[in-house]
C-alpha positions in Angstrom: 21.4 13.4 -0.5 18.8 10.9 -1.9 18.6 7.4 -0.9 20.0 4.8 -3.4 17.2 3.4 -5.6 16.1 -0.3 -5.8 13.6 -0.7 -8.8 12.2 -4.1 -8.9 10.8 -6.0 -11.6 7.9 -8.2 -9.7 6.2 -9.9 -12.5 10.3 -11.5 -13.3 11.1 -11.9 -9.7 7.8 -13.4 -8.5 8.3 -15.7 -11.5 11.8 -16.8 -10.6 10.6 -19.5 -8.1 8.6 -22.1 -9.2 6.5 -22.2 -6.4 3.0 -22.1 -7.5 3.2 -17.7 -8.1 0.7 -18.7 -11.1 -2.4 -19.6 -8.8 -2.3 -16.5 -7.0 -0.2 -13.6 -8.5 -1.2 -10.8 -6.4 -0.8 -12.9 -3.7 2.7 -14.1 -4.3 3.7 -9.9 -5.3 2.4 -9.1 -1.8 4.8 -11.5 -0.3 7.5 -10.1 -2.5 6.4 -6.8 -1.6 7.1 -8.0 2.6 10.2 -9.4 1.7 11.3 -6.1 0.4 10.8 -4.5 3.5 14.0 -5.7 4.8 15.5 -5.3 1.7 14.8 -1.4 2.0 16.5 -1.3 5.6 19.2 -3.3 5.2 20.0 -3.0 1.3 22.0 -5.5 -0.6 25.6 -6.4 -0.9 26.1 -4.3 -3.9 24.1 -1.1 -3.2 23.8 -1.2 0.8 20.9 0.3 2.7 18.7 1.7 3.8 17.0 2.7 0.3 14.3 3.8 -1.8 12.2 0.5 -2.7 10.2 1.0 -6.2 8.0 -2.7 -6.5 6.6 -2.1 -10.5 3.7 -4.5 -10.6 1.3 -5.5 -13.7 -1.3 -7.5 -15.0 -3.2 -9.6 -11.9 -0.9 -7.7 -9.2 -1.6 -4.4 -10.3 -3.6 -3.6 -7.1 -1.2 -4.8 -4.8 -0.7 -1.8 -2.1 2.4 -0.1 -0.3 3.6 -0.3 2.7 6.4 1.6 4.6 9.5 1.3 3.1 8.4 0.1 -0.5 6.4 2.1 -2.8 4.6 0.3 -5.3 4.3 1.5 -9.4 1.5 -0.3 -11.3 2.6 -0.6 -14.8 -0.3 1.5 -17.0 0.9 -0.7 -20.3 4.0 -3.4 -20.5 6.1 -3.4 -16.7 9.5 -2.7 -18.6 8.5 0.0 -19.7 7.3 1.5 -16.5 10.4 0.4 -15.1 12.5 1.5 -17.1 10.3 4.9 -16.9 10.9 4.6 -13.1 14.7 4.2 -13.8 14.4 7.6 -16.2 12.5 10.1 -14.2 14.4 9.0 -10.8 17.6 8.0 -11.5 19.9 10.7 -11.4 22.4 11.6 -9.4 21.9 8.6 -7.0 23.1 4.8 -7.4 20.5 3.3 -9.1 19.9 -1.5 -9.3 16.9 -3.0 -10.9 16.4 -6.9 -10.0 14.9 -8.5 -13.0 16.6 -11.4 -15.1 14.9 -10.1 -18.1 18.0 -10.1 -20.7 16.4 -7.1 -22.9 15.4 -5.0 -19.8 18.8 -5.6 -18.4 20.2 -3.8 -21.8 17.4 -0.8 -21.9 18.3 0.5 -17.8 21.7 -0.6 -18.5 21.8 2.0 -21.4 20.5 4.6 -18.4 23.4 4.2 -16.0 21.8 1.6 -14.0 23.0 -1.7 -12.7 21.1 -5.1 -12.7 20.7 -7.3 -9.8 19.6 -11.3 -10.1 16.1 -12.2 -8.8 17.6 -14.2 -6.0 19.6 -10.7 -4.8 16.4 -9.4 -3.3 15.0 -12.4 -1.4 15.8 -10.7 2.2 17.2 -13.1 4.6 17.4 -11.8 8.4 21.0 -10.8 8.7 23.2 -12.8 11.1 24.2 -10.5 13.5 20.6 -9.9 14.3 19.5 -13.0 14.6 19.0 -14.5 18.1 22.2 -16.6 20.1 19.7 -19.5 19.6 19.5 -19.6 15.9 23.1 -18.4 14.7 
């Protein structure tokens, strides 16, 4: 049985936190990209883990690598289209999320059987029962 799939919309998440993403965009995806790592291992409350990570990056980010546990897409044209290409070709038969708040993305992988997650979903936070007694 295949993994569930997490596709990821980086150019809408990165750009969901005002936190100065627009000085250094491939910067900013690569930390995304980290953050997934833990996202892949432990999932999300509504599609638990572990599973298959798809980061789709464009523009300045395009050249951001992969790293165990998230695979990285670079978009060739527009990112919702590759996502929602990424959603197409590997989305059957297996629970498939994409985190994007993009309203008219939401609607096109929708349409494909696939449910949306917020932006926020996907920002990993060590879980509590892994944390150390110091920190709890």
């Amino acid at each position: 049985m295949r993994l569930p799939l997490l596709v990821v919309d980086a150019a809408n998440v990165v750009g969901s936190v005002p936190d100065g993403w627009w000085r250094d965009r491939a910067g900013a995806t690569t930390r995304l990209r980290d953050n997934l790592v833990g996202v892949a291992e432990h999932g999300l409350p509504s599609l638990p883990g572990p599973l298959e990570v798809v980061l789709v990056v464009e523009g300045k980010a395009r050249h951001v690598a992969p790293v165990p546990g998230v695979r990285v897409v670079p978009a060739t044209g527009d990112g919702d289209d590759e996502v929602v290409a990424v959603v197409r070709a590997e989305g059957a038969d297996r629970p498939v999320a994409v985190a994007t708040a993009d309203r008219a993305l939401r609607l096109r992988v929708e349409a494909l059987g696939a449910a949306v997650v917020g932006p926020r979903s996907v920002r990993w936070r060590v879980p509590r029962r892994t944390r150390p007694f110091c920190c709890r």
